[in-house]
N, CA, C and O atoms as a Tripos MOL2 file, in Angstrom:
@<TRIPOS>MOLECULE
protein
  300   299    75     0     0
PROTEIN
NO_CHARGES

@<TRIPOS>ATOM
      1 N         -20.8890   23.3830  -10.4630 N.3       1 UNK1
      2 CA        -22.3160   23.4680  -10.7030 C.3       1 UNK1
      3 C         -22.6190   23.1660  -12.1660 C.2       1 UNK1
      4 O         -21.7920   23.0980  -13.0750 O.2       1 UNK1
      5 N         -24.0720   22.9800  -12.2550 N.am      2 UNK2
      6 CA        -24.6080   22.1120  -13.6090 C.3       2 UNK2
      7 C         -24.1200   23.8790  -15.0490 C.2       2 UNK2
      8 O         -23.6020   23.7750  -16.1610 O.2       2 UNK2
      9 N         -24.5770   25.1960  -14.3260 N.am      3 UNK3
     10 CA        -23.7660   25.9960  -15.3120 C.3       3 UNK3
     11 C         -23.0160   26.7860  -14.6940 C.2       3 UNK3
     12 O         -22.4100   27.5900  -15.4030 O.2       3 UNK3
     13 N         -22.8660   26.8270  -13.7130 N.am      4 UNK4
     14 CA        -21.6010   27.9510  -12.9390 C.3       4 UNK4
     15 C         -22.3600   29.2500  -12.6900 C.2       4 UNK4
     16 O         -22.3850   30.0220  -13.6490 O.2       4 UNK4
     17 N         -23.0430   29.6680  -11.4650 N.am      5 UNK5
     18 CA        -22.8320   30.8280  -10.6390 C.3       5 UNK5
     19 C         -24.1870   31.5020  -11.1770 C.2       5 UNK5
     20 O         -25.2010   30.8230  -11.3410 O.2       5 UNK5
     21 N         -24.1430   32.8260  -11.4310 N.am      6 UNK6
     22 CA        -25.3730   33.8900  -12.0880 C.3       6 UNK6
     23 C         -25.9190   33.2220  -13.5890 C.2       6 UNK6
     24 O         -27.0000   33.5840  -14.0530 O.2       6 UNK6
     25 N         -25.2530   32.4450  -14.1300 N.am      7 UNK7
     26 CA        -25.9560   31.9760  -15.4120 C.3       7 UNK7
     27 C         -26.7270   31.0090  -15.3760 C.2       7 UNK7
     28 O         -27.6220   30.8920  -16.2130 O.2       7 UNK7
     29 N         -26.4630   29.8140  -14.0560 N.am      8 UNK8
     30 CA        -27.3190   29.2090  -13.7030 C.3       8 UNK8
     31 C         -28.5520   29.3960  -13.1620 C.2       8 UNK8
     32 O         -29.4700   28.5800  -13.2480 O.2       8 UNK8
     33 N         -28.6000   30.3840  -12.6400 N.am      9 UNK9
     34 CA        -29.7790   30.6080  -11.5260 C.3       9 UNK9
     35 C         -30.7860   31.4000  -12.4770 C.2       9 UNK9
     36 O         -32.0100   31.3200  -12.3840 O.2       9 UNK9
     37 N         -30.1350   32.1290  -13.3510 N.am     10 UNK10
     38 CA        -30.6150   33.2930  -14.3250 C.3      10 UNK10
     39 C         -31.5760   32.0720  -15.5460 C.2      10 UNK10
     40 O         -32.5640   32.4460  -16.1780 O.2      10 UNK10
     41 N         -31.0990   30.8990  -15.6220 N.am     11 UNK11
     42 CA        -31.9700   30.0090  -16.5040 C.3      11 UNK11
     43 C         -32.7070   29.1880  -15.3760 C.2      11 UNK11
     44 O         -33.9070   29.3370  -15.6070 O.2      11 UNK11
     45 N         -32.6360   28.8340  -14.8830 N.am     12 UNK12
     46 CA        -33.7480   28.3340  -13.6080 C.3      12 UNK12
     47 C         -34.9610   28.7450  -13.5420 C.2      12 UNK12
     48 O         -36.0630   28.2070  -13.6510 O.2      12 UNK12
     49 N         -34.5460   29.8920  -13.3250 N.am     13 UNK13
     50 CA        -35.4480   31.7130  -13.2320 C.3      13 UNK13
     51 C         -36.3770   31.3160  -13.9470 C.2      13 UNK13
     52 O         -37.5230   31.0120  -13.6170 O.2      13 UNK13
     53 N         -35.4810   31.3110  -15.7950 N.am     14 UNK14
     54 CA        -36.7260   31.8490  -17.0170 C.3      14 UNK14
     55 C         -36.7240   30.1610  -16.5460 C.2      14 UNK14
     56 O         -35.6000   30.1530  -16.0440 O.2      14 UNK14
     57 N         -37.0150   29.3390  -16.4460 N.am     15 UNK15
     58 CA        -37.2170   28.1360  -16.7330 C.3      15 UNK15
     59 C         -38.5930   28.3520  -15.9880 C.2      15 UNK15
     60 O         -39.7230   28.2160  -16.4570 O.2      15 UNK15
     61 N         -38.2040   28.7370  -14.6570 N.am     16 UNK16
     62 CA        -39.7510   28.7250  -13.6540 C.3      16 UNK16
     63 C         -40.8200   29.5660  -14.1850 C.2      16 UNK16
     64 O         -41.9720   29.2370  -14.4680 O.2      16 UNK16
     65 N         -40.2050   30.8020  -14.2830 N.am     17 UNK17
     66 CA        -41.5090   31.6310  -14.9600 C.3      17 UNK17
     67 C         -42.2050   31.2930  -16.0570 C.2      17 UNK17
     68 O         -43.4080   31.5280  -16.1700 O.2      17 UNK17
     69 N         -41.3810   30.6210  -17.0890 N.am     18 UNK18
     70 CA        -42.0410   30.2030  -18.2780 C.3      18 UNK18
     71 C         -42.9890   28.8220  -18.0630 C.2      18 UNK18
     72 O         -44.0710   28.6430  -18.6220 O.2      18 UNK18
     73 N         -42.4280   28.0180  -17.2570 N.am     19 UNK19
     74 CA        -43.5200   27.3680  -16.7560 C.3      19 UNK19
     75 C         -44.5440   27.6300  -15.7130 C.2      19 UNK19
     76 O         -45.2920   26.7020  -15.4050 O.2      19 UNK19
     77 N         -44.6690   28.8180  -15.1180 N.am     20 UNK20
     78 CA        -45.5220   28.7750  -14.2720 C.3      20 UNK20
     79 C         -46.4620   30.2140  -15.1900 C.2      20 UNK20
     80 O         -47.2150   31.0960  -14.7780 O.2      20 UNK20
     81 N         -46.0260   29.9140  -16.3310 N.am     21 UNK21
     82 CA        -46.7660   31.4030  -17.4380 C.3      21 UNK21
     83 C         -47.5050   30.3410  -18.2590 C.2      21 UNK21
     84 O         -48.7070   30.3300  -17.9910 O.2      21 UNK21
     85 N         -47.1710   29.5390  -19.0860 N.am     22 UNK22
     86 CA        -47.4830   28.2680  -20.0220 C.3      22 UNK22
     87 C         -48.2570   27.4030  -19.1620 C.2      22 UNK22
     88 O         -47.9800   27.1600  -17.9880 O.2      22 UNK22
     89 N         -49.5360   26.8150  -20.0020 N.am     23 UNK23
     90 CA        -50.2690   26.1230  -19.5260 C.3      23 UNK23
     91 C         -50.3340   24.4610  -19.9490 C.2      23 UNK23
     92 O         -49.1110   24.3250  -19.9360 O.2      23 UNK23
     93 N         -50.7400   23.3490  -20.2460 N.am     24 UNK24
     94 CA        -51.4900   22.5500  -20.5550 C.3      24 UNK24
     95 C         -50.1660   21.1480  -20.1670 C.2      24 UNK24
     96 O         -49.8170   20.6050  -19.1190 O.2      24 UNK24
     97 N         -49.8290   21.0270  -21.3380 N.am     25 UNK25
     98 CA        -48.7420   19.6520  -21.5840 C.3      25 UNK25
     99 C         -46.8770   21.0510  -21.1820 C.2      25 UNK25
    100 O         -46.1380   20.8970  -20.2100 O.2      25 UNK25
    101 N         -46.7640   21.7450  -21.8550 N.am     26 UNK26
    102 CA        -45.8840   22.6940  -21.9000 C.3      26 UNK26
    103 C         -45.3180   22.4430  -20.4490 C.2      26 UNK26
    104 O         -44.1960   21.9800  -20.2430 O.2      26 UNK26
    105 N         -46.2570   22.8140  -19.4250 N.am     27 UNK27
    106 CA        -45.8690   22.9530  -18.2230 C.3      27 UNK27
    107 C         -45.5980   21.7750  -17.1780 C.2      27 UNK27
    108 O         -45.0420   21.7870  -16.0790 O.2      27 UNK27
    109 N         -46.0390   21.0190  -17.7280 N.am     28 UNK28
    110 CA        -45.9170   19.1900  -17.7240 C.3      28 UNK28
    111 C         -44.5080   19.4130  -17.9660 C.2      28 UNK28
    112 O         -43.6550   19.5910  -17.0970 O.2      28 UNK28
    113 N         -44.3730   19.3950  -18.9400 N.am     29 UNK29
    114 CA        -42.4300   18.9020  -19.8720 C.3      29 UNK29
    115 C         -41.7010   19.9060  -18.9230 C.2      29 UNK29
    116 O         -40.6250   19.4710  -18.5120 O.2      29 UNK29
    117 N         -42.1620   21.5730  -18.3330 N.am     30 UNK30
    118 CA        -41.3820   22.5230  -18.1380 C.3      30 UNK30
    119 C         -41.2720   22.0240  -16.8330 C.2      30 UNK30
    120 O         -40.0630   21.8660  -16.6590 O.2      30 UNK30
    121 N         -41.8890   21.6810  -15.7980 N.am     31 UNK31
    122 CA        -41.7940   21.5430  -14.0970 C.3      31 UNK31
    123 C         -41.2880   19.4440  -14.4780 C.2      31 UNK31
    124 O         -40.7290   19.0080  -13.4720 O.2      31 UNK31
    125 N         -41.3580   18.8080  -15.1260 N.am     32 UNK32
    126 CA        -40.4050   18.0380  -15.2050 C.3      32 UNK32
    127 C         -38.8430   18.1130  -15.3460 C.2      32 UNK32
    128 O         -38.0270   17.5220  -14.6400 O.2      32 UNK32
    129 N         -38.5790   18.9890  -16.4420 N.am     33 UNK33
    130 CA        -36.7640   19.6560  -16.2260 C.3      33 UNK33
    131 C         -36.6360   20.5420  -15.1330 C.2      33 UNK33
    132 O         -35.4960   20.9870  -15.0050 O.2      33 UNK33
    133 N         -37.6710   21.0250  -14.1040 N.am     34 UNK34
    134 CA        -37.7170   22.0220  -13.3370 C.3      34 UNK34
    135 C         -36.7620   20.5350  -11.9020 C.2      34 UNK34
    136 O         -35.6790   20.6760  -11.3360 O.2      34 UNK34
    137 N         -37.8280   19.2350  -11.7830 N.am     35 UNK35
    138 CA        -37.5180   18.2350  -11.3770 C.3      35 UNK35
    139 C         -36.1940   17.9220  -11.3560 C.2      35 UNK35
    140 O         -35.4870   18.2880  -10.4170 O.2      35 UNK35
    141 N         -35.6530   17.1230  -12.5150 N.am     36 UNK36
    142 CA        -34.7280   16.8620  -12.9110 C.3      36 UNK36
    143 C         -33.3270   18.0530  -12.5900 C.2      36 UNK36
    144 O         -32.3410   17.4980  -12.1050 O.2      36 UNK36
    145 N         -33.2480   18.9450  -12.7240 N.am     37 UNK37
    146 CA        -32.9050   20.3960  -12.3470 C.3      37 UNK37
    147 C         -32.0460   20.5190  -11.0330 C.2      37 UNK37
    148 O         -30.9180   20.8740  -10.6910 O.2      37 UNK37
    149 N         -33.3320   19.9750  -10.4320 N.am     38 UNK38
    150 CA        -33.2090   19.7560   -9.0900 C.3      38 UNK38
    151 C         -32.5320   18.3580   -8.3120 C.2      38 UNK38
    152 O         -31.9830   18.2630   -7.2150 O.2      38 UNK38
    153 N         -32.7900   17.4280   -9.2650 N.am     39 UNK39
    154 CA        -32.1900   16.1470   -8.5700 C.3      39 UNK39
    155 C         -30.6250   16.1230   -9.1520 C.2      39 UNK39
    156 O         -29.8710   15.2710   -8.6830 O.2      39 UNK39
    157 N         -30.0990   17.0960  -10.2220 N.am     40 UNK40
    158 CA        -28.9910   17.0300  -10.7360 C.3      40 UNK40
    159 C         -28.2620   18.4050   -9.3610 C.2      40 UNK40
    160 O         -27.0680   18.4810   -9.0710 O.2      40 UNK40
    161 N         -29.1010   19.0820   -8.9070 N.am     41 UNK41
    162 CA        -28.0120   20.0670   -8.0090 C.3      41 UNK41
    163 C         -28.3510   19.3830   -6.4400 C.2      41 UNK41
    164 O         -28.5180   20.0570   -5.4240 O.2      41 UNK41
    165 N         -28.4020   18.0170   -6.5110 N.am     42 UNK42
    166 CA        -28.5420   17.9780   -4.8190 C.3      42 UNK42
    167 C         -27.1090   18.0530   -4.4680 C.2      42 UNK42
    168 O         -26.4910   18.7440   -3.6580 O.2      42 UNK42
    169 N         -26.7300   17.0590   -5.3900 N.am     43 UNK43
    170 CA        -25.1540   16.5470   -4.9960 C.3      43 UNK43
    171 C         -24.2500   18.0880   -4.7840 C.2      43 UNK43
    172 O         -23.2090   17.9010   -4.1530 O.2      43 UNK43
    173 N         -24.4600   19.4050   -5.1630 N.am     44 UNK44
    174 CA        -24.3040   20.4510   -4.8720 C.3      44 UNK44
    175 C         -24.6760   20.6870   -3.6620 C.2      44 UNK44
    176 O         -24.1520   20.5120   -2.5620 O.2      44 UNK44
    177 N         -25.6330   21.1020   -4.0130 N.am     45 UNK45
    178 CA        -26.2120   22.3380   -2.4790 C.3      45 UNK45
    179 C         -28.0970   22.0170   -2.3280 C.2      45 UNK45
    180 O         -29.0020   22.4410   -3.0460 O.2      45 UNK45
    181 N         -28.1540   21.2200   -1.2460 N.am     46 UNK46
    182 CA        -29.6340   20.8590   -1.0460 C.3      46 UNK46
    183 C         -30.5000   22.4640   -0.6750 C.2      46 UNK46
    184 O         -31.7190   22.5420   -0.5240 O.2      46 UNK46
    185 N         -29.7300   23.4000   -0.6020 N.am     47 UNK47
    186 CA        -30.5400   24.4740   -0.0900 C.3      47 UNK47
    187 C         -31.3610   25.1210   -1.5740 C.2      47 UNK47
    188 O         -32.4220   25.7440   -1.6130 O.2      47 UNK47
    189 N         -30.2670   24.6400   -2.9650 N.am     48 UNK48
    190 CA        -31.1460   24.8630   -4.4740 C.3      48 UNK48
    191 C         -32.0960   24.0320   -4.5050 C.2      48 UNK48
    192 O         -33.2850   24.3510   -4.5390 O.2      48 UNK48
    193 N         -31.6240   22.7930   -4.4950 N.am     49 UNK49
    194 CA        -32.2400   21.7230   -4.5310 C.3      49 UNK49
    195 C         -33.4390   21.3430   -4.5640 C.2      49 UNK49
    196 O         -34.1770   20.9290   -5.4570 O.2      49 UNK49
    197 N         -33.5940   21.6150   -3.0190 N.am     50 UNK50
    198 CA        -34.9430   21.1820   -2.3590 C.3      50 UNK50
    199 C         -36.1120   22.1300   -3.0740 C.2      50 UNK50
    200 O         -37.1670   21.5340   -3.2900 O.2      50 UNK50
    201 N         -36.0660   23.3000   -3.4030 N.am     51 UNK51
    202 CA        -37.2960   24.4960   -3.7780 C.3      51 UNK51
    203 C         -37.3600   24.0160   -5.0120 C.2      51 UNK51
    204 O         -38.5030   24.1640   -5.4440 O.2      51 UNK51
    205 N         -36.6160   23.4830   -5.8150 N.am     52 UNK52
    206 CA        -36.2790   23.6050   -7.1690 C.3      52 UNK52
    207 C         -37.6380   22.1090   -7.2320 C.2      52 UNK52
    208 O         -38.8240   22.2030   -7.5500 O.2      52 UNK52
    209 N         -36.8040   20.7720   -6.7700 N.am     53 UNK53
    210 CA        -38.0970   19.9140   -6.8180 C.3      53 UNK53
    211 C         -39.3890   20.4700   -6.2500 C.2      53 UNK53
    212 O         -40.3950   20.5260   -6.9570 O.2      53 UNK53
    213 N         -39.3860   20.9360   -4.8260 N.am     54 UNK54
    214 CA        -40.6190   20.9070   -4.5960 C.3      54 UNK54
    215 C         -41.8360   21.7080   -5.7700 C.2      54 UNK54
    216 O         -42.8860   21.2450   -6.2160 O.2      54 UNK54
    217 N         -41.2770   22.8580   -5.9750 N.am     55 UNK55
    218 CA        -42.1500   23.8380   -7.3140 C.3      55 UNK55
    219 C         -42.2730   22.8270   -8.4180 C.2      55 UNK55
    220 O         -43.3250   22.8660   -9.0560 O.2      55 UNK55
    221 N         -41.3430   21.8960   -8.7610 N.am     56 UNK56
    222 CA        -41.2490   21.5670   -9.7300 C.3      56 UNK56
    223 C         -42.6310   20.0880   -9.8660 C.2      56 UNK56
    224 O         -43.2880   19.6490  -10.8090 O.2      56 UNK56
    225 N         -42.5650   19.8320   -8.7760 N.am     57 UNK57
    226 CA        -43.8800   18.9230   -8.4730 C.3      57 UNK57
    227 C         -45.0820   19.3090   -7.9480 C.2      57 UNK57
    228 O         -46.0370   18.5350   -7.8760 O.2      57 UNK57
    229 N         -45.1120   20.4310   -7.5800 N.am     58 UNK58
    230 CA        -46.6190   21.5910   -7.0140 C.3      58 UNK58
    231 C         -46.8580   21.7100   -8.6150 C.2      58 UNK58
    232 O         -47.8970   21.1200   -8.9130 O.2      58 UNK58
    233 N         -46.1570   22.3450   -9.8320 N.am     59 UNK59
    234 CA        -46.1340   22.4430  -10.8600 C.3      59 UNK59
    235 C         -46.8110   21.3290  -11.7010 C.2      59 UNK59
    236 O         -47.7540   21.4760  -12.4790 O.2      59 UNK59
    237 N         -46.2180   20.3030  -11.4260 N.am     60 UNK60
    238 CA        -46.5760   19.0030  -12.8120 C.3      60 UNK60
    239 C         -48.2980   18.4780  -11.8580 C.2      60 UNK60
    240 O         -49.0670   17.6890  -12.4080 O.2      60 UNK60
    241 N         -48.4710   18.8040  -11.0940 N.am     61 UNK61
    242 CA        -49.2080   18.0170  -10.3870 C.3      61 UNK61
    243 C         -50.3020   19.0350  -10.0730 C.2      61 UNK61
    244 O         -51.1230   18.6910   -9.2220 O.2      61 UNK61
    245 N         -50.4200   20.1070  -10.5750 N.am     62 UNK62
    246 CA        -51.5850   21.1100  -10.8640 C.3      62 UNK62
    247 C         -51.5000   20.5780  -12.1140 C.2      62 UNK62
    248 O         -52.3400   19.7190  -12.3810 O.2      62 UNK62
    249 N         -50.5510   20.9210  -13.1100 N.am     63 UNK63
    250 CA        -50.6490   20.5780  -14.4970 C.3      63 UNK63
    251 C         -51.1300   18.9800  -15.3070 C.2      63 UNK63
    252 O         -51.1780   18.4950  -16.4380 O.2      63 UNK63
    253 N         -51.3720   18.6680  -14.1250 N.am     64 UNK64
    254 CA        -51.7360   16.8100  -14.5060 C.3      64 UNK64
    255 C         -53.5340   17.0590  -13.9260 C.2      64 UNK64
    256 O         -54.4390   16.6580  -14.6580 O.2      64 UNK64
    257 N         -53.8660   17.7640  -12.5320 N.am     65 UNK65
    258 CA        -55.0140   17.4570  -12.3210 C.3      65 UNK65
    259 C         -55.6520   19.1280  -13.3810 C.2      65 UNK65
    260 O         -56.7270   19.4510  -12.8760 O.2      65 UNK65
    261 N         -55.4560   19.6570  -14.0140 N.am     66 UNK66
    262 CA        -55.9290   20.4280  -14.8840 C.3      66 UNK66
    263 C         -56.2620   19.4460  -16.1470 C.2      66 UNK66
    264 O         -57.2930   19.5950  -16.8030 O.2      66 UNK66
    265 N         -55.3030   18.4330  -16.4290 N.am     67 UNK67
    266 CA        -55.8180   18.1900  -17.8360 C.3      67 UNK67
    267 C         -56.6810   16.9410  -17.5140 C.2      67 UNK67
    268 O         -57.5070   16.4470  -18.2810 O.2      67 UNK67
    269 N         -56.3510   16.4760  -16.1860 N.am     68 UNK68
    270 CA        -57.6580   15.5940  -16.4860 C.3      68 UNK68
    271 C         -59.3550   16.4390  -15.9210 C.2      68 UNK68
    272 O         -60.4510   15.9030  -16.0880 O.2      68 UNK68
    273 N         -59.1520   17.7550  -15.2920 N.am     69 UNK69
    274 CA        -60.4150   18.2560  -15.2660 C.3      69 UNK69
    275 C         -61.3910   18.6600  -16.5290 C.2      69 UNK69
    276 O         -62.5860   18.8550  -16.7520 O.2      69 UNK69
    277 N         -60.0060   18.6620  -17.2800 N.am     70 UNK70
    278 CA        -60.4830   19.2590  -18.7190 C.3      70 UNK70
    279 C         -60.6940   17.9240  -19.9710 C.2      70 UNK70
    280 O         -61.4250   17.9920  -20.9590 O.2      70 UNK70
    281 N         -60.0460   17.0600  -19.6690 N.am     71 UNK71
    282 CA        -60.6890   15.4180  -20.3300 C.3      71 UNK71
    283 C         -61.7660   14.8000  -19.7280 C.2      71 UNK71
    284 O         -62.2960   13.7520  -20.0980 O.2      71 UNK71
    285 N         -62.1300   15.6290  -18.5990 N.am     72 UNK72
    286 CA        -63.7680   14.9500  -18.1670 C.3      72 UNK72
    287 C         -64.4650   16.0620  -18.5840 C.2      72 UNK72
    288 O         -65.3490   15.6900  -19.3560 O.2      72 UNK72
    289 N         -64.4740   17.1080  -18.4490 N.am     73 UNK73
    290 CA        -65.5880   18.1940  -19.0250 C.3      73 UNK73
    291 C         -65.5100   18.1500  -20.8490 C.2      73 UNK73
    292 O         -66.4670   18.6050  -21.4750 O.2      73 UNK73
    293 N         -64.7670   17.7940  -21.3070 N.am     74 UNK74
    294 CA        -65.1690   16.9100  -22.8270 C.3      74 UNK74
    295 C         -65.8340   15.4590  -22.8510 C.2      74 UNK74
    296 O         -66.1350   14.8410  -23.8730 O.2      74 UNK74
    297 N         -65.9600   15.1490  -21.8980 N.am     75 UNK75
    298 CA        -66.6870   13.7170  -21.9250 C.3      75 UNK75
    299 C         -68.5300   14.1160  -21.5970 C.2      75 UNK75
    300 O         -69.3600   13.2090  -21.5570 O.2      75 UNK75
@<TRIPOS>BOND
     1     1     2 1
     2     2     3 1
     3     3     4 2
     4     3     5 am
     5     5     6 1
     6     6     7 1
     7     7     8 2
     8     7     9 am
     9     9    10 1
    10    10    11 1
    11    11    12 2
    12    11    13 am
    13    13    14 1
    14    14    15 1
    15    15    16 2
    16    15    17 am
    17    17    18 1
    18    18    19 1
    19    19    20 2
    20    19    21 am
    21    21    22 1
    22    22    23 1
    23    23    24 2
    24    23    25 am
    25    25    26 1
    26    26    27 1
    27    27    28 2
    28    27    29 am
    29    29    30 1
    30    30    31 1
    31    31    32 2
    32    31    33 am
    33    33    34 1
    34    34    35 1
    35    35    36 2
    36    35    37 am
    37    37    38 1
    38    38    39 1
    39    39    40 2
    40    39    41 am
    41    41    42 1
    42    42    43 1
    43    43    44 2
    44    43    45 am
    45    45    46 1
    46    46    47 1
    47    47    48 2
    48    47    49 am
    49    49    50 1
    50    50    51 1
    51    51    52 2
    52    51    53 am
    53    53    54 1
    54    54    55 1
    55    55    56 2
    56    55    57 am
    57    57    58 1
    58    58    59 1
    59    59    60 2
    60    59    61 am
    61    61    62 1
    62    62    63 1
    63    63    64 2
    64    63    65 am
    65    65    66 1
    66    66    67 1
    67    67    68 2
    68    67    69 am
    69    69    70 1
    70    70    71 1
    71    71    72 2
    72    71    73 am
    73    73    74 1
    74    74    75 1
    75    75    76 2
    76    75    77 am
    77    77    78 1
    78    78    79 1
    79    79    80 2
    80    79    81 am
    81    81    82 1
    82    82    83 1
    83    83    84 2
    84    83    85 am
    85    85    86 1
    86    86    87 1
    87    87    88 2
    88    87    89 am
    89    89    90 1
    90    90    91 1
    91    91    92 2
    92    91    93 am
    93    93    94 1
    94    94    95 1
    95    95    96 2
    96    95    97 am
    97    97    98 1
    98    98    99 1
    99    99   100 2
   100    99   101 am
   101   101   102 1
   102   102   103 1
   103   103   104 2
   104   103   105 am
   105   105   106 1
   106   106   107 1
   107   107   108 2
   108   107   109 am
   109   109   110 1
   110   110   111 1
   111   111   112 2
   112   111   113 am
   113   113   114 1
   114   114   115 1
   115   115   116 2
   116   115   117 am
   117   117   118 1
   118   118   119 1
   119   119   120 2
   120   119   121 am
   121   121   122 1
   122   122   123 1
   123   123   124 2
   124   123   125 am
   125   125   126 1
   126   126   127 1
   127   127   128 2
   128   127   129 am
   129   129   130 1
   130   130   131 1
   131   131   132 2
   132   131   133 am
   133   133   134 1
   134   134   135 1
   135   135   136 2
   136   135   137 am
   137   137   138 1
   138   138   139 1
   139   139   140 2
   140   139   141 am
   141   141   142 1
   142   142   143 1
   143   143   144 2
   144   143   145 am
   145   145   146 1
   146   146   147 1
   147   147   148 2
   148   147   149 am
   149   149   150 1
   150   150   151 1
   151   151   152 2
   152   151   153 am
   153   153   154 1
   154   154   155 1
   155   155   156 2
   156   155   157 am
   157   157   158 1
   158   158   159 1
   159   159   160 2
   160   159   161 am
   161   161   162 1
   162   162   163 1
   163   163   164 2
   164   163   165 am
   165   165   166 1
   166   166   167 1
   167   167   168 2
   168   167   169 am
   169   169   170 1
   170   170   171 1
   171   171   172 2
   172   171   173 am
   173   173   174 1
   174   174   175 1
   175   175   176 2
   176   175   177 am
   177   177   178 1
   178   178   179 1
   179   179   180 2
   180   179   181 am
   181   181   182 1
   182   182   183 1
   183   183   184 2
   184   183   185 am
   185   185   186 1
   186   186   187 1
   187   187   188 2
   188   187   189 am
   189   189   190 1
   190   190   191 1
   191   191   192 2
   192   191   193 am
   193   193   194 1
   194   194   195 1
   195   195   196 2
   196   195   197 am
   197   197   198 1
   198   198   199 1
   199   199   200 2
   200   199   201 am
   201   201   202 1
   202   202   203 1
   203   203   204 2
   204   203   205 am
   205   205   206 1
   206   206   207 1
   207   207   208 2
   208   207   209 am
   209   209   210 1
   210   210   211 1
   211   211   212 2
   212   211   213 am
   213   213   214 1
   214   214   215 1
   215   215   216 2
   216   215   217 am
   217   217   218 1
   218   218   219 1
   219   219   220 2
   220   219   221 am
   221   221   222 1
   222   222   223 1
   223   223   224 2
   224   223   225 am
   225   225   226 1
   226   226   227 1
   227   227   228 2
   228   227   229 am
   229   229   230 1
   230   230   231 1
   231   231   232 2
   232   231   233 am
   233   233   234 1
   234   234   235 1
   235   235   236 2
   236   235   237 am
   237   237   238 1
   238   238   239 1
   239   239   240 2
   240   239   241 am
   241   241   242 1
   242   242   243 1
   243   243   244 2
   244   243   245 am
   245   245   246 1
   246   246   247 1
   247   247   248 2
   248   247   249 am
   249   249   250 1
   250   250   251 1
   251   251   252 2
   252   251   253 am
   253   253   254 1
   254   254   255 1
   255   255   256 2
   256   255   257 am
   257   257   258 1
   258   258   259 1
   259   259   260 2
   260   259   261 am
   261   261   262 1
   262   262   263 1
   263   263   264 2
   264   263   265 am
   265   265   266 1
   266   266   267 1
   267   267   268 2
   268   267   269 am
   269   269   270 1
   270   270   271 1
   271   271   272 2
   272   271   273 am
   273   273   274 1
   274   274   275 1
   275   275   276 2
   276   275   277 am
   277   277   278 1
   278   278   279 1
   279   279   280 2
   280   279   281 am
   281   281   282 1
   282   282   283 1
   283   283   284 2
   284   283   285 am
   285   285   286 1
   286   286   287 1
   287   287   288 2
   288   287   289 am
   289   289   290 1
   290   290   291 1
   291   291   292 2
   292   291   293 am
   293   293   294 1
   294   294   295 1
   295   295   296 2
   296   295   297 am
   297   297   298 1
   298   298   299 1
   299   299   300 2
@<TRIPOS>SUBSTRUCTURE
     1 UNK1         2 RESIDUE 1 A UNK
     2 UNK2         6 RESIDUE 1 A UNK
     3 UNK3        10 RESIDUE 1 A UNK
     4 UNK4        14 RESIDUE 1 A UNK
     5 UNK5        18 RESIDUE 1 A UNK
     6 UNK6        22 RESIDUE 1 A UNK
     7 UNK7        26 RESIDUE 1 A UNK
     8 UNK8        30 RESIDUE 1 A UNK
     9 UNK9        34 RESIDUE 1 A UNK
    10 UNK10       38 RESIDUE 1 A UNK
    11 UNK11       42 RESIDUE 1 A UNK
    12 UNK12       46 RESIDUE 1 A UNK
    13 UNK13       50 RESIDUE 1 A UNK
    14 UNK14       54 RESIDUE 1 A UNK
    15 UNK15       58 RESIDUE 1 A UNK
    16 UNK16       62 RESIDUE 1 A UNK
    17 UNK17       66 RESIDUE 1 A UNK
    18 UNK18       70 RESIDUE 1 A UNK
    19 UNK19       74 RESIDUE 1 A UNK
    20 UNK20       78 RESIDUE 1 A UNK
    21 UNK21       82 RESIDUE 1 A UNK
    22 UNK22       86 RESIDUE 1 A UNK
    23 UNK23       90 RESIDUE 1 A UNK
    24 UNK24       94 RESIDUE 1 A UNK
    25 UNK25       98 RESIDUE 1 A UNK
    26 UNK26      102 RESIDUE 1 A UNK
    27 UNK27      106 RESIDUE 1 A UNK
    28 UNK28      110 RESIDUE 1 A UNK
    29 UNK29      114 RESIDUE 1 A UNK
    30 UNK30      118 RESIDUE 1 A UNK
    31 UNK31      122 RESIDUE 1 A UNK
    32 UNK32      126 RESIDUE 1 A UNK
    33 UNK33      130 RESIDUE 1 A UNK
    34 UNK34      134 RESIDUE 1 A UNK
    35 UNK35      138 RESIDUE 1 A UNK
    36 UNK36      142 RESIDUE 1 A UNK
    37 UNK37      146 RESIDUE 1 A UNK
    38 UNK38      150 RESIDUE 1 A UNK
    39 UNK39      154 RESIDUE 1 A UNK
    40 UNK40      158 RESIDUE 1 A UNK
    41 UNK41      162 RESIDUE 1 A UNK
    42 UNK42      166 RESIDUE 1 A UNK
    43 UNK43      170 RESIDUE 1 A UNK
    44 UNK44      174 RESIDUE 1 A UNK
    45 UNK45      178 RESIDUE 1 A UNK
    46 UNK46      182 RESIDUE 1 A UNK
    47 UNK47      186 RESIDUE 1 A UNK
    48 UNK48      190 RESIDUE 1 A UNK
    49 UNK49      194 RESIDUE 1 A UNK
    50 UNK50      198 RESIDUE 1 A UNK
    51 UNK51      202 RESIDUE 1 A UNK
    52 UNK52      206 RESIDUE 1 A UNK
    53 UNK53      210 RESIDUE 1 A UNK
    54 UNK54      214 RESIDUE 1 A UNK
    55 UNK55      218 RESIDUE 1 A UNK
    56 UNK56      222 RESIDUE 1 A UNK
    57 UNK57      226 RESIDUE 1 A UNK
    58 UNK58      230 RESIDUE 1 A UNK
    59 UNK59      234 RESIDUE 1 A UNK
    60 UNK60      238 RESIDUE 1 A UNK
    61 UNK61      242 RESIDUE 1 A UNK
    62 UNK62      246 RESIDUE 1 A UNK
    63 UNK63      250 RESIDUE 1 A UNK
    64 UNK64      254 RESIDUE 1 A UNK
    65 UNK65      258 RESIDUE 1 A UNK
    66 UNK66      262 RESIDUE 1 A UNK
    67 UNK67      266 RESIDUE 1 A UNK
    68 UNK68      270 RESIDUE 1 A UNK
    69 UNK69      274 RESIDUE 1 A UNK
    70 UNK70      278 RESIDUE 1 A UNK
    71 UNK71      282 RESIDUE 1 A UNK
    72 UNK72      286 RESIDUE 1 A UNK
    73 UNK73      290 RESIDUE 1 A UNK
    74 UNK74      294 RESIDUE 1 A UNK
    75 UNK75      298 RESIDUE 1 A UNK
């Protein structure tokens, strides 16, 4: 595995919470390595895998239609 066993999952963890705590661009960059994360443990175990992308794109993809709600209400 990408870190071996309880240390992996234990940074995943803070990885998710901190992006799903952090707002704007932050959470953009954070549910992108959340992505990536995920396409590096398929070749492992699709049962990490799969939750890991899917959050990780529910994530960037609230975080993308937030900033453009908020670049039209400045216009």
């Amino acid at each position: 595995m990408i870190f071996g066993g309880i240390s992996g999952i234990i940074m995943v963890m803070a990885l998710l919470g901190f992006a799903l705590w952090k707002k704007g661009w932050i959470r953009i960059l954070l549910s992108i390595c959340i992505i990536i994360w995920g396409v590096f443990y398929m070749s492992y175990d699709i049962k990490i895998a799969a939750p890991l992308i899917t959050m990780g794109a529910v994530l960037s993809i609230q975080a993308i239609l937030v900033q453009i709600q908020h670049a039209r209400e400045e216009t």
